[in-house]
DOKOLRO-34258 format. One line per 2 residues: number of its first residue (from 1); their letters; for each residue x, y, z of C-alpha. Coordinates in nm, 2 decimals, decimal comma. Each point is the difference from the previous one (the first is absolute). Example, Ala and Ser with C-alpha at 12.3 -4.5 7.8 and 13.67 -1.06 7.14 Angstrom:
DOKOLRO-34258
1> as> 1,23 -0,45 0,78  0,14 0,34 -0,07
end
This chain:
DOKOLRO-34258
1> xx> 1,38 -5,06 2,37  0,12 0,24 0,29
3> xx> -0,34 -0,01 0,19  0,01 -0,44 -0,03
5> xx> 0,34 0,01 0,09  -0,05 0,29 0,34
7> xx> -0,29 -0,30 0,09  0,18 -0,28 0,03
9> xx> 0,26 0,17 0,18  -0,25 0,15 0,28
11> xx> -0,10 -0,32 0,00  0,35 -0,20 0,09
13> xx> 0,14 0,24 0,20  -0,25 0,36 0,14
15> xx> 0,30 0,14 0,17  0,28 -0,05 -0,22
17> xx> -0,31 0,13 -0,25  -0,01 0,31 0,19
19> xx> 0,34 0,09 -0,02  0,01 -0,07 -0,37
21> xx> -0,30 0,26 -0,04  0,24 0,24 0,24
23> xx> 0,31 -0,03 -0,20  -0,22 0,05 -0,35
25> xx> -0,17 0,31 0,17  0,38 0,12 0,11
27> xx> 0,16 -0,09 -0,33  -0,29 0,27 -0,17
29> xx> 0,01 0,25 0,22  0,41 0,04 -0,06
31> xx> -0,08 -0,08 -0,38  -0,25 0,26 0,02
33> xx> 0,24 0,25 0,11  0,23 -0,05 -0,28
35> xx> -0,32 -0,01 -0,23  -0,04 0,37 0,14
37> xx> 0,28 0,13 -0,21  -0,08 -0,10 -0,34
39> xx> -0,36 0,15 0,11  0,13 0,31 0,07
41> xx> 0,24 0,06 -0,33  -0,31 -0,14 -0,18
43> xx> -0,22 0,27 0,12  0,23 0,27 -0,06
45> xx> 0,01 -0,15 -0,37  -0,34 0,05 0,01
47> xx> -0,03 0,35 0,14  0,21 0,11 -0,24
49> xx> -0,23 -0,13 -0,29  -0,35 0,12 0,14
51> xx> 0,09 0,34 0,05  -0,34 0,08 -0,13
53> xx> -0,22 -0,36 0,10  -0,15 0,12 0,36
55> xx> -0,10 -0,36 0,01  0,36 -0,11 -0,10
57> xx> 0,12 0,20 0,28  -0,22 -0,05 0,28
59> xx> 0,05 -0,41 -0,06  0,41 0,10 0,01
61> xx> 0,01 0,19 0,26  -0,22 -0,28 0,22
63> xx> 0,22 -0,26 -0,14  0,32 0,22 0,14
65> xx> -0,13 0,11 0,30  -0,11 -0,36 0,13
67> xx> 0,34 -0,15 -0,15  0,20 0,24 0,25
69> xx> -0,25 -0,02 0,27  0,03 -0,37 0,02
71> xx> 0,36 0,00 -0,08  0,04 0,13 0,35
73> xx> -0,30 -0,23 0,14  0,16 -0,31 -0,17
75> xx> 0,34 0,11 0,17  -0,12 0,02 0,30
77> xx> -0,21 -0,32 0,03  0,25 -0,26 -0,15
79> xx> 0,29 0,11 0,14  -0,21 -0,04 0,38
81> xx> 0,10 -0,30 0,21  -0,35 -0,10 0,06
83> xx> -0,15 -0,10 -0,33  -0,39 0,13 0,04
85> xx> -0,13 -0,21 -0,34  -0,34 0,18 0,01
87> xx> 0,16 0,29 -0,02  0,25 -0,07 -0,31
89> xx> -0,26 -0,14 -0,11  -0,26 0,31 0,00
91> xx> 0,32 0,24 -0,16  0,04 -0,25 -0,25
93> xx> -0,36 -0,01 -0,16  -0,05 0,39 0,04
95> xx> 0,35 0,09 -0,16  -0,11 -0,29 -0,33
97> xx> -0,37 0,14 0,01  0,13 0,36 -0,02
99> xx> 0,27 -0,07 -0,23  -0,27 -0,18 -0,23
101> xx> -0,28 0,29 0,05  0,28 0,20 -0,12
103> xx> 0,10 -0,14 -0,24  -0,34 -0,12 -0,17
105> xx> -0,05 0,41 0,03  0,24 0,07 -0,22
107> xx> 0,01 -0,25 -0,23  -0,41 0,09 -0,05
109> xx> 0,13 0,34 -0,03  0,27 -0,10 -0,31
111> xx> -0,26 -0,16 -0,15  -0,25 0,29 0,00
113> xx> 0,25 0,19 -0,18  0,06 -0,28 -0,19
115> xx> 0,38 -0,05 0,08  0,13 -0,34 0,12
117> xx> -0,02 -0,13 0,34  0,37 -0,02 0,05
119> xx> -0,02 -0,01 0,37  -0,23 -0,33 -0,04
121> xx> 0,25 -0,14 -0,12  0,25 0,13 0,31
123> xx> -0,27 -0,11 0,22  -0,04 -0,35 -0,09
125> xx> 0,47 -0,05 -0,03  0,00 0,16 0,35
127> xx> -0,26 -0,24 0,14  0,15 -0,28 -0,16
129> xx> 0,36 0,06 0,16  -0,08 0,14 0,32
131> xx> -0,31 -0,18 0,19  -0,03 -0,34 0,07
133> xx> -0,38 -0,06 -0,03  -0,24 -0,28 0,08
135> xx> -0,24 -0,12 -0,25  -0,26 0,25 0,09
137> xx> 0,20 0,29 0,01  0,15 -0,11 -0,33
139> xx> -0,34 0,03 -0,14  -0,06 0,30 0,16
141> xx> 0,23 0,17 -0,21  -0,04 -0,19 -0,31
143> xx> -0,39 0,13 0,04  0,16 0,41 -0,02
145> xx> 0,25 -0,15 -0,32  -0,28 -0,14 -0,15
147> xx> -0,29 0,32 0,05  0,25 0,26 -0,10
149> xx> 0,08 -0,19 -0,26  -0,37 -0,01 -0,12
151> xx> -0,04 0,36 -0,01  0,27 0,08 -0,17
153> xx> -0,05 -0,28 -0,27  -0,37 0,15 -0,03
155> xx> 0,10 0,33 0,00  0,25 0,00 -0,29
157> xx> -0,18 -0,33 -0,16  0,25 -0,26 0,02
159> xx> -0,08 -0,36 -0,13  -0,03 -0,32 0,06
161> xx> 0,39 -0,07 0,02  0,03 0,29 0,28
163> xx> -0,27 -0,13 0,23  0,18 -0,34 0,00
165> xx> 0,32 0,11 0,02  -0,09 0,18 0,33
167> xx> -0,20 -0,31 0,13  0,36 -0,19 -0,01
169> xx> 0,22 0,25 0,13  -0,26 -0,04 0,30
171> xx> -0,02 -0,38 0,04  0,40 0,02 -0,10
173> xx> 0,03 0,25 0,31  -0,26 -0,23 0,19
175> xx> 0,19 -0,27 -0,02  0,37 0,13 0,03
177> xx> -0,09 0,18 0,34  -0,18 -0,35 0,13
179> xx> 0,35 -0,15 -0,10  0,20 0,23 0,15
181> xx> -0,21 0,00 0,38  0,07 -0,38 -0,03
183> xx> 0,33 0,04 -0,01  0,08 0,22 0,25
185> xx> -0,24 -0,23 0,21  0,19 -0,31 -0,11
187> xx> 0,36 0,13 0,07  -0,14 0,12 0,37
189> xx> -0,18 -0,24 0,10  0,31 -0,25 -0,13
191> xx> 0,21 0,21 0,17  -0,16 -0,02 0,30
193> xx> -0,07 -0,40 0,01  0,36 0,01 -0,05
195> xx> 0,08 0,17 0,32  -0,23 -0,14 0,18
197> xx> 0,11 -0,32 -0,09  0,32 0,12 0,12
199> xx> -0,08 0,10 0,32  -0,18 -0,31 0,05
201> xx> 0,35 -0,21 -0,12  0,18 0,24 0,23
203> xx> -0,19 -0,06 0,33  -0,01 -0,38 -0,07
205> xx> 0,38 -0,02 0,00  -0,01 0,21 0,33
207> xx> -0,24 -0,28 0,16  0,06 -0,33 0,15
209> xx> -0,16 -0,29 -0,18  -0,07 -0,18 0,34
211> xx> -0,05 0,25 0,22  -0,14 0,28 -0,19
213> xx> 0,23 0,22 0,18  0,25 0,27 -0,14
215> xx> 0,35 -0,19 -0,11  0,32 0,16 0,00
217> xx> -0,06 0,18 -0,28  -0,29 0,15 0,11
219> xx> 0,13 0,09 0,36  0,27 0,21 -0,18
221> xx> -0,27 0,14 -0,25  -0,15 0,12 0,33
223> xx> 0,27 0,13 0,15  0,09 0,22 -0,31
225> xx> -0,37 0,10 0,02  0,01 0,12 0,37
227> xx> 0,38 0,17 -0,09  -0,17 0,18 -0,27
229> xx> -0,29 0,08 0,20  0,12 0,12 0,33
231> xx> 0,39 0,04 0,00  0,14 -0,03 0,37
233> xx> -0,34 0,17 0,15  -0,10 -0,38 0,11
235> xx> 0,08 -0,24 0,30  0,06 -0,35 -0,12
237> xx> 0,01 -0,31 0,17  0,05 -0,32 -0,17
239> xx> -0,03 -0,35 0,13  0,14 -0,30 -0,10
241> xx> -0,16 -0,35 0,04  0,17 -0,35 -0,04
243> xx> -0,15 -0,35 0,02  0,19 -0,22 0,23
245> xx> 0,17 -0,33 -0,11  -0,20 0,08 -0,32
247> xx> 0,18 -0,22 -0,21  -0,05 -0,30 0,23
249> xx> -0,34 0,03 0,02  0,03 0,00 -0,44
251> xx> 0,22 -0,32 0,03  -0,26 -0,17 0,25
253> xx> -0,32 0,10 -0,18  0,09 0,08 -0,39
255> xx> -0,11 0,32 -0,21  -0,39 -0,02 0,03
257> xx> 0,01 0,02 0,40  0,23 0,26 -0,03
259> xx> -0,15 0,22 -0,20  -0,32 -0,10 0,19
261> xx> 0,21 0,12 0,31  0,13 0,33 -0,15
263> xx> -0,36 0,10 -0,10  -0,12 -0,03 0,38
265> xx> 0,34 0,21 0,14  -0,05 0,22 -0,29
267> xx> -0,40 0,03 0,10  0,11 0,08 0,36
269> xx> 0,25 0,29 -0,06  -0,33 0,12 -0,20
271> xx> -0,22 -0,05 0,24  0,21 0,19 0,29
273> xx> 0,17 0,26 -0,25  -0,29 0,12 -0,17
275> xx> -0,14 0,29 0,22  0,37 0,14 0,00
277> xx> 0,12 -0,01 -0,37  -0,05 -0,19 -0,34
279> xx> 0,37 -0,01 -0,06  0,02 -0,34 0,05
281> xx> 0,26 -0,20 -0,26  0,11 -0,38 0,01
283> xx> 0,40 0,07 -0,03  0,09 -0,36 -0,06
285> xx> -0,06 -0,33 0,04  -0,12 0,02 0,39
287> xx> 0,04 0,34 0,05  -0,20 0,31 0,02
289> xx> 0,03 0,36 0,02  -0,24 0,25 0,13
291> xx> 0,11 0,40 0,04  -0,19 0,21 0,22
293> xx> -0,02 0,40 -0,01  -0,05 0,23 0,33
295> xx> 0,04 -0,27 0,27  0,24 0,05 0,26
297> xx> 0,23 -0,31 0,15  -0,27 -0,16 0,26
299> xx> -0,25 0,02 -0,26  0,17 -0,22 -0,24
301> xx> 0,13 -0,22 0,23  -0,34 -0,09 0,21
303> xx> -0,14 -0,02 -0,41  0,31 -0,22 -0,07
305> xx> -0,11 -0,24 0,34  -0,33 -0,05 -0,18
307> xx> 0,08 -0,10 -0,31  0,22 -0,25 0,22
309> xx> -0,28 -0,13 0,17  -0,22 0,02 -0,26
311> xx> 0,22 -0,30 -0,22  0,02 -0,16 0,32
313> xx> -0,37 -0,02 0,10  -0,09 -0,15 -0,34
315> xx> 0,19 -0,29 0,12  0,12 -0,14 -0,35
317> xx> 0,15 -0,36 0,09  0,38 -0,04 -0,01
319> xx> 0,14 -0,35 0,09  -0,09 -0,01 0,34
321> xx> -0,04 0,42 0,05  -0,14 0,26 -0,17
323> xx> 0,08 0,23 -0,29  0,17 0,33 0,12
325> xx> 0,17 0,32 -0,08  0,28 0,20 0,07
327> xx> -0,03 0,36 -0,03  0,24 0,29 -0,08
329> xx> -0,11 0,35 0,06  0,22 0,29 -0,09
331> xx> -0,03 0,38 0,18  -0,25 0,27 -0,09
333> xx> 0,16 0,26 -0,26  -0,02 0,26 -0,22
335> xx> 0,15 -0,07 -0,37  0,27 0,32 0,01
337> xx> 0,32 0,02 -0,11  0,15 -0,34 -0,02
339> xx> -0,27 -0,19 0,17  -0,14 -0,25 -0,26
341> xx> -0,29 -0,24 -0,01  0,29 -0,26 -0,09
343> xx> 0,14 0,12 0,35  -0,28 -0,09 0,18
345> xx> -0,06 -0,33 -0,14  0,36 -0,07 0,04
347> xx> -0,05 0,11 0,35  -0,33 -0,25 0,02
349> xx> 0,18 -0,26 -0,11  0,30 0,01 0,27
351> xx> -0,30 0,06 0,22  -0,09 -0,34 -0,14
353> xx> 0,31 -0,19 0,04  -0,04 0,14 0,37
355> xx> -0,33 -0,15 0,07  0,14 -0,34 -0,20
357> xx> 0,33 -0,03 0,24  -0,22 0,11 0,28
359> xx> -0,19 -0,34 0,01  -0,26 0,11 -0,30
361> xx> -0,38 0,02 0,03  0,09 0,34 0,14
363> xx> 0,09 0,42 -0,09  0,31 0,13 -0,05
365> xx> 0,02 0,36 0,06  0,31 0,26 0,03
367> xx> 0,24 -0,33 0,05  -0,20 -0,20 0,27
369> xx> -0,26 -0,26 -0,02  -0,37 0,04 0,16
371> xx> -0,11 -0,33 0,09  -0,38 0,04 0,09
373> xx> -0,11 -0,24 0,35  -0,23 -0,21 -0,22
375> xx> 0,26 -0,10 -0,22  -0,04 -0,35 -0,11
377> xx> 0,35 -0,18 -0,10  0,08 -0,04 -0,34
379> x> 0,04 -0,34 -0,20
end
C-alpha cells in the first residue's frame, strides 16, 4: 500500500517527493529518540532477570549501550539545521538492526531456558508506536516476529493455534504500520498542497491581471519584506509615473486600446527598469511605482529621463500627438526614524503634481520641473 502510494507520488511531484521522504526520515529520527527510553527501562528489566543468562546479558547490554549511544547521535542529527537524509537514514537502520539483533538474542536465549519471550512481545508494541515504516521495512521486522516466534513455538511445542496466531499479529502489524506511514504522508503532503496553494493565492492577489506587475498590495508586501530585511541600512529611491490625459485617451479609444496602451507603457518601464531593480508595481489605474536602493539623486533622475523617453519613443497615437508621461521622483534616503516608504511616495507624488503643473511629459524633482530639449508637446 505504502510502496504504491510513495510511486505515484515520485511520480506527480519528485521534489515535493523528496521533502516528504525528508520530513518521514526527520519525524523517525525524533521518534527514535523517544523510542530510546522505553529501550533503556526495558533492558534494565531485563538485566535484572538474566543475572545468570550470559547470552541474556550480552544481548541487554548491546541493546542499552546502542539505545544511549544513539540517543545522543539521534540528538544531534535532528535537531541540525541542515537535514543530511543519508545520514538519518544510516542511524535509523543500524539503531532497528541492533535493537532487533538484540532483541532476537534474548528472546532465543528465554526460549533455551524455556521461559517466555516477554521482550518479543516489547519489541514488536515499541515498533508499532514509534517508527513509521515503509512496506519493506515493515516486513523486515515482521520477518524477526515471525523467526523468533518459530523457535520458540518449536522449542516448547506449541500447536497449530500458536503458529497462526503469530502469523496475524504479523500481517495485523504489517498492515497497521503501512496505515500509519500513509497517514502521516497524507496529512503532509495535504498540508503542504495547502500552503502551497496558499502562496500561490497569495502572490496572485499581489499581481496585476493586465500587467503582470506587483499591485498595491504587493508593493506594500514588499516593502514590509525589505523593512524586515534590512531596517534603515538601505538608500531608497522611489519613482512615480503618470500617464498624461489618460482618461481622454480611454474616452477616445474605449477599454481594449487602453489596456492595449497600458501593456506597452507598462512594457517600457520594464524594459528601461530592469537592470536596476524588479520592484516594479502598477499603483493604479495609469500609474506606476518603481523603488530603487543605493542610487544617489543624478542616478535616478538620468534613469527617470529614460523611462520618459522610452514611453515617448514608442510613439503610441494620441489624437493628433503621442502618448506620454509625467514623472515624479522623490530624494535618495535611508528608512530611519520617521522616514517611511509612504513618505517617499508621498514625496513622488508632489514630485508628480510638479512635473503635471510644469507642462507634463517631464520630471519633477525637489519642487522644480526638468523639461528635457527633445520634449515633444503634449495632447
Amino acid at each position: 500500500m505504502t510502496a504504491q502510494y510513495e510511486k505515484e507520488a515520485r511520480q506527480e511531484d519528485p521534489r515535493t517527493y523528496d521533502l516528504l521522504i525528508t520530513h518521514l526520515y526527520n519525524k523517525n529520527a525524533h521518534r527514535a529518540l523517544l523510542m530510546c527510553v522505553p529501550v533503556l527501562l526495558m533492558g534494565i528489566v531485563e538485566l535484572l532477570d538474566h543475572s545468570k543468562d550470559v547470552f541474556g546479558i550480552a544481548g541487554t547490554v548491546i541493546m542499552m549501550l546502542s539505545a544511549a549511544v544513539f540517543m545522543w547521535l539521534f540528538g544531534k542529527a535532528s535537531f541540525s539545521r541542515d537535514t543530511n537524509v543519508s545520514l538519518l537514514r544510516t542511524l535509523l537502520y543500524s539503531f532497528w538492526g541492533i535493537f532487533t539483533t538484540s532483541v532476537a538474542v534474548i528472546a532465543v536465549s528465554r526460549t533455551i531456558s524455556g521461559a517466555f519471550p516477554y521482550c518479543a512481545l516489547a519489541y514488536i508494541v515499541l515498533m508499532l508506536i514509534f517508527p513509521i515504516m515503509n512496506i519493506f521495512e515493515g516486513l523486515a521486522v515482521t520477518a524477526v516476529i515471525l523467526l523468533s516466534s518459530l523457535i520458540y513455538g518449536l522449542n516448547t511445542k506449541q500447536g497449530f493455534v500458536f503458529y497462526m496466531l503469530v502469523l496475524l499479529i504479523s500481517v495485523a502489524y504489517l498492515w497497521v504500520s503501512s496505515i500509519v506511514r500513509c497517514c502521516y504522508a497524507n496529512i503532509w503532503l495535504g498540508e503542504r498542497r495547502l500552503d502551497m496553494t496558499e502562496e500561490r493565492c497569495r502572490l496572485i492577489s499581489q499581481k496585476d491581471s493586465l500587467t503582470g506587475l506587483l499591485n498595491k498590495a504587493g508593493l506594500s508586501a514588499k516593502f514590509a519584506e525589505f523593512d524586515e530585511r534590512f531596517g534603515g541600512d538601505k538608500t531608497i529611491s522611489v519613482i512615480l509615473i503618470d500617464i498624461d490625459n489618460f482618461r481622454a485617451f480611454n474616452h477616445m479609444y474605449g477599454y481594449d486600446k487602453s489596456d492595449e496602451c497600458l501593456y506597452r507603457v507598462c512594457n517600457c518601464i520594464k524594459i528601461v527598469a530592469k537592470p536596476y531593480t524588479d520592484l516594479v508595481s502598477r499603483f493604479g489605474g495609469d500609474d506606476f511605482v518603481l523603488v530603487f536602493e543605493n542610487m544617489n539623486d543624478i542616478e535616478v533622475v538620468k534613469l527617470a529621463e529614460q523611462l520618459r523617453q522610452s514611453v515617448e519613443t514608442m510613439a503610441q497615437t494620441f489624437g493628433n500627438g503621442i502618448v506620454t508621461v509625467s514623472i515624479g521622483v522623490s530624494g535618495s534616503a535611508k528608512l530611519a526614524g520617521k522616514q517611511t516608504y509612504s513618505d517617499l511616495l508621498n514625496e513622488a507624488d508632489n514630485m508628480l503634481m510638479v512635473a503635471k503643473n510644469g507642462g507634463k511629459n517631464c520630471i519633477g524633482f525637489k519642487g522644480q520641473a526638468f523639461l528635457h530639449e527633445s520634449r515633444r508637446p503634449v495632447v
